[in-house]
C-alpha positions, 0 to 999 in steps of 0.5 A, spaced: 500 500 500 505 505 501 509 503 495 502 504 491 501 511 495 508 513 493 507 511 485 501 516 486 504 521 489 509 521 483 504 521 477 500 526 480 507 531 481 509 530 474 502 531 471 503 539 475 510 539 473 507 537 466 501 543 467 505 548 469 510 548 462 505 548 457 502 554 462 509 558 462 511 556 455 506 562 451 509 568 457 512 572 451 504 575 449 505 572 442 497 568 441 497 560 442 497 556 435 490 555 436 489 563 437 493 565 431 488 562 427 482 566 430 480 573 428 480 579 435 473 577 436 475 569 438 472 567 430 476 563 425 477 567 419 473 565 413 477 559 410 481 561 403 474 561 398 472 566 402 477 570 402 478 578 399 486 577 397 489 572 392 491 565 394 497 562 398 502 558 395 507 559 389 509 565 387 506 571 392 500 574 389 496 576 395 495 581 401 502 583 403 503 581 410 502 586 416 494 587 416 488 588 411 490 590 403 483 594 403 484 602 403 482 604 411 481 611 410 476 615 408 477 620 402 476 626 407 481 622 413 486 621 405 485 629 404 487 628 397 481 630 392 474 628 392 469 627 387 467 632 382 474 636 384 478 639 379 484 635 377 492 639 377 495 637 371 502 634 373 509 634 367 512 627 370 518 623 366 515 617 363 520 610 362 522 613 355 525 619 357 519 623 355 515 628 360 508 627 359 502 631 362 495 630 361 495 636 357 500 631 353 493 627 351 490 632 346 482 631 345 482 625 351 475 626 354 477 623 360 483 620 363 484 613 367 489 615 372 492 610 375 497 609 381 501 603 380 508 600 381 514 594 380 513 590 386 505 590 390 503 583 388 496 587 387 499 591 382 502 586 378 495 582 378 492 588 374 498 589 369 495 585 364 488 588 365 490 596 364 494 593 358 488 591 356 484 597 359 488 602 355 487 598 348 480 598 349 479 605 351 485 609 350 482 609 342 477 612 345 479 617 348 481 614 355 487 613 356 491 609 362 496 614 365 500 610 369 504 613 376 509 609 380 508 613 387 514 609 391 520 612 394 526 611 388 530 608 395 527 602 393 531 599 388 526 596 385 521 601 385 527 605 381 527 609 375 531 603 371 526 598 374 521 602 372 523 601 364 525 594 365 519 593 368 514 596 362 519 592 357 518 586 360 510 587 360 509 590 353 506 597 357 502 601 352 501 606 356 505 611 360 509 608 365 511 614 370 516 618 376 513 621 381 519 625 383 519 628 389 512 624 391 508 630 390 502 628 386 500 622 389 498 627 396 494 631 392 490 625 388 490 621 395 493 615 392 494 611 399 495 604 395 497 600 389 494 600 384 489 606 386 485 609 380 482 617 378 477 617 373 477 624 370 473 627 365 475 631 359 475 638 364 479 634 368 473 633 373 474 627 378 469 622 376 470 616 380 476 614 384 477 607 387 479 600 385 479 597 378 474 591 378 471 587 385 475 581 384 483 583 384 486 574 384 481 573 377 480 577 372 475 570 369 470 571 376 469 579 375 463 582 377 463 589 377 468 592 372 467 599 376 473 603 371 469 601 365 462 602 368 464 609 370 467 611 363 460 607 359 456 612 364 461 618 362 459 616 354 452 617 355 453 623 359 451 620 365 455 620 372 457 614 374 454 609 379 458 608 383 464 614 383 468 610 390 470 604 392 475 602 396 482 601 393 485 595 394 493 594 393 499 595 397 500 602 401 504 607 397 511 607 401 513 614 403 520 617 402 523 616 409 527 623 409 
C-alpha cells in the first residue's frame, strides 16, 4: 500500500510539473497556435474561398503581410481630392525619357489615372488588365496614365526598374516618376494600384479600385473603371464614383 501511495504521489507531481510548462511556455504575449488562427473577436477567419486577397502558395500574389490590403481611410481622413474636384495637371518623366502631362493627351475626354508600381503583388495582378484597359479605351479617348508613387530608395521601385519593368510587360501606356512624391498627396493615392477617373475638364469622376475581384480577372463582377467611363459616354455620372482601393500602401520617402 505505501509503495502504491508513493507511485501516486509521483504521477500526480509530474502531471503539475507537466501543467505548469505548457502554462509558462506562451509568457512572451505572442497568441497560442490555436489563437493565431482566430480573428480579435475569438472567430476563425473565413477559410481561403472566402477570402478578399489572392491565394497562398507559389509565387506571392496576395495581401502583403502586416494587416488588411483594403484602403482604411476615408477620402476626407486621405485629404487628397474628392469627387467632382478639379484635377492639377502634373509634367512627370515617363520610362522613355519623355515628360508627359495630361495636357500631353490632346482631345482625351477623360483620363484613367492610375497609381501603380514594380513590386505590390496587387499591382502586378492588374498589369495585364490596364494593358488591356488602355487598348480598349485609350482609342477612345481614355487613356491609362500610369504613376509609380514609391520612394526611388527602393531599388526596385527605381527609375531603371521602372523601364525594365514596362519592357518586360509590353506597357502601352505611360509608365511614370513621381519625383519628389508630390502628386500622389494631392490625388490621395494611399495604395497600389489606386485609380482617378477624370473627365475631359479634368473633373474627378470616380476614384477607387479597378474591378471587385483583384486574384481573377475570369470571376469579375463589377468592372467599376469601365462602368464609370460607359456612364461618362452617355453623359451620365457614374454609379458608383468610390470604392475602396485595394493594393499595397504607397511607401513614403523616409527623409
Amino acid at each position: 500500500m505505501k509503495r502504491i501511495s508513493v507511485l501516486i504521489a509521483i504521477i500526480g507531481l509530474s502531471a503539475s510539473v507537466l501543467v505548469s510548462c505548457k502554462n509558462e511556455g506562451n509568457t512572451t504575449g505572442e497568441p497560442s497556435a490555436e489563437n493565431q488562427h482566430k480573428d480579435h473577436k475569438g472567430e476563425h477567419p473565413p477559410l481561403d474561398g472566402d477570402r478578399k486577397g489572392p491565394p497562398h502558395g507559389g509565387d506571392r500574389k496576395g495581401p502583403p503581410k502586416g494587416g488588411s490590403p483594403e484602403q482604411t481611410k476615408t477620402l476626407e481622413e486621405i485629404g487628397g481630392y474628392n469627387i467632382g474636384d478639379v484635377a492639377t495637371d502634373f509634367n512627370l518623366k515617363n520610362v522613355d525619357g519623355s515628360m508627359v502631362s495630361l495636357a500631353s493627351f490632346e482631345n482625351a475626354k477623360g483620363y484613367i489615372v492610375t497609381f501603380t508600381c514594380n513590386e505590390c503583388p496587387f499591382s502586378v495582378l492588374y498589369e495585364d488588365r490596364l494593358i488591356a484597359l488602355n487598348n480598349e479605351y485609350a482609342p477612345k479617348g481614355y487613356p491609362v496614365i500610369a504613376i509609380n508613387p514609391n520612394s526611388p530608395e527602393n531599388e526596385k521601385e527605381g527609375y531603371e526598374a521602372m523601364q525594365k519593368r514596362s519592357e518586360d510587360k509590353g506597357f502601352t501606356f505611360p509608365y511614370l516618376v513621381d519625383e519628389g512624391q508630390k502628386i500622389y498627396p494631392q490625388y490621395g493615392a494611399v495604395r497600389t494600384p489606386h485609380v482617378f477617373l477624370l473627365d475631359a475638364e479634368r473633373k474627378v469622376q470616380y476614384i477607387g479600385t479597378i474591378d471587385d475581384n483583384a486574384k481573377s480577372p475570369e470571376d469579375v463582377k463589377v468592372n467599376y473603371v469601365k462602368d464609370a467611363i460607359d456612364a461618362l459616354e452617355k453623359g451620365e455620372q457614374p454609379n458608383p464614383n468610390y470604392t475602396k482601393a485595394i493594393g499595397c500602401p504607397v511607401k513614403a520617402s523616409r527623409a
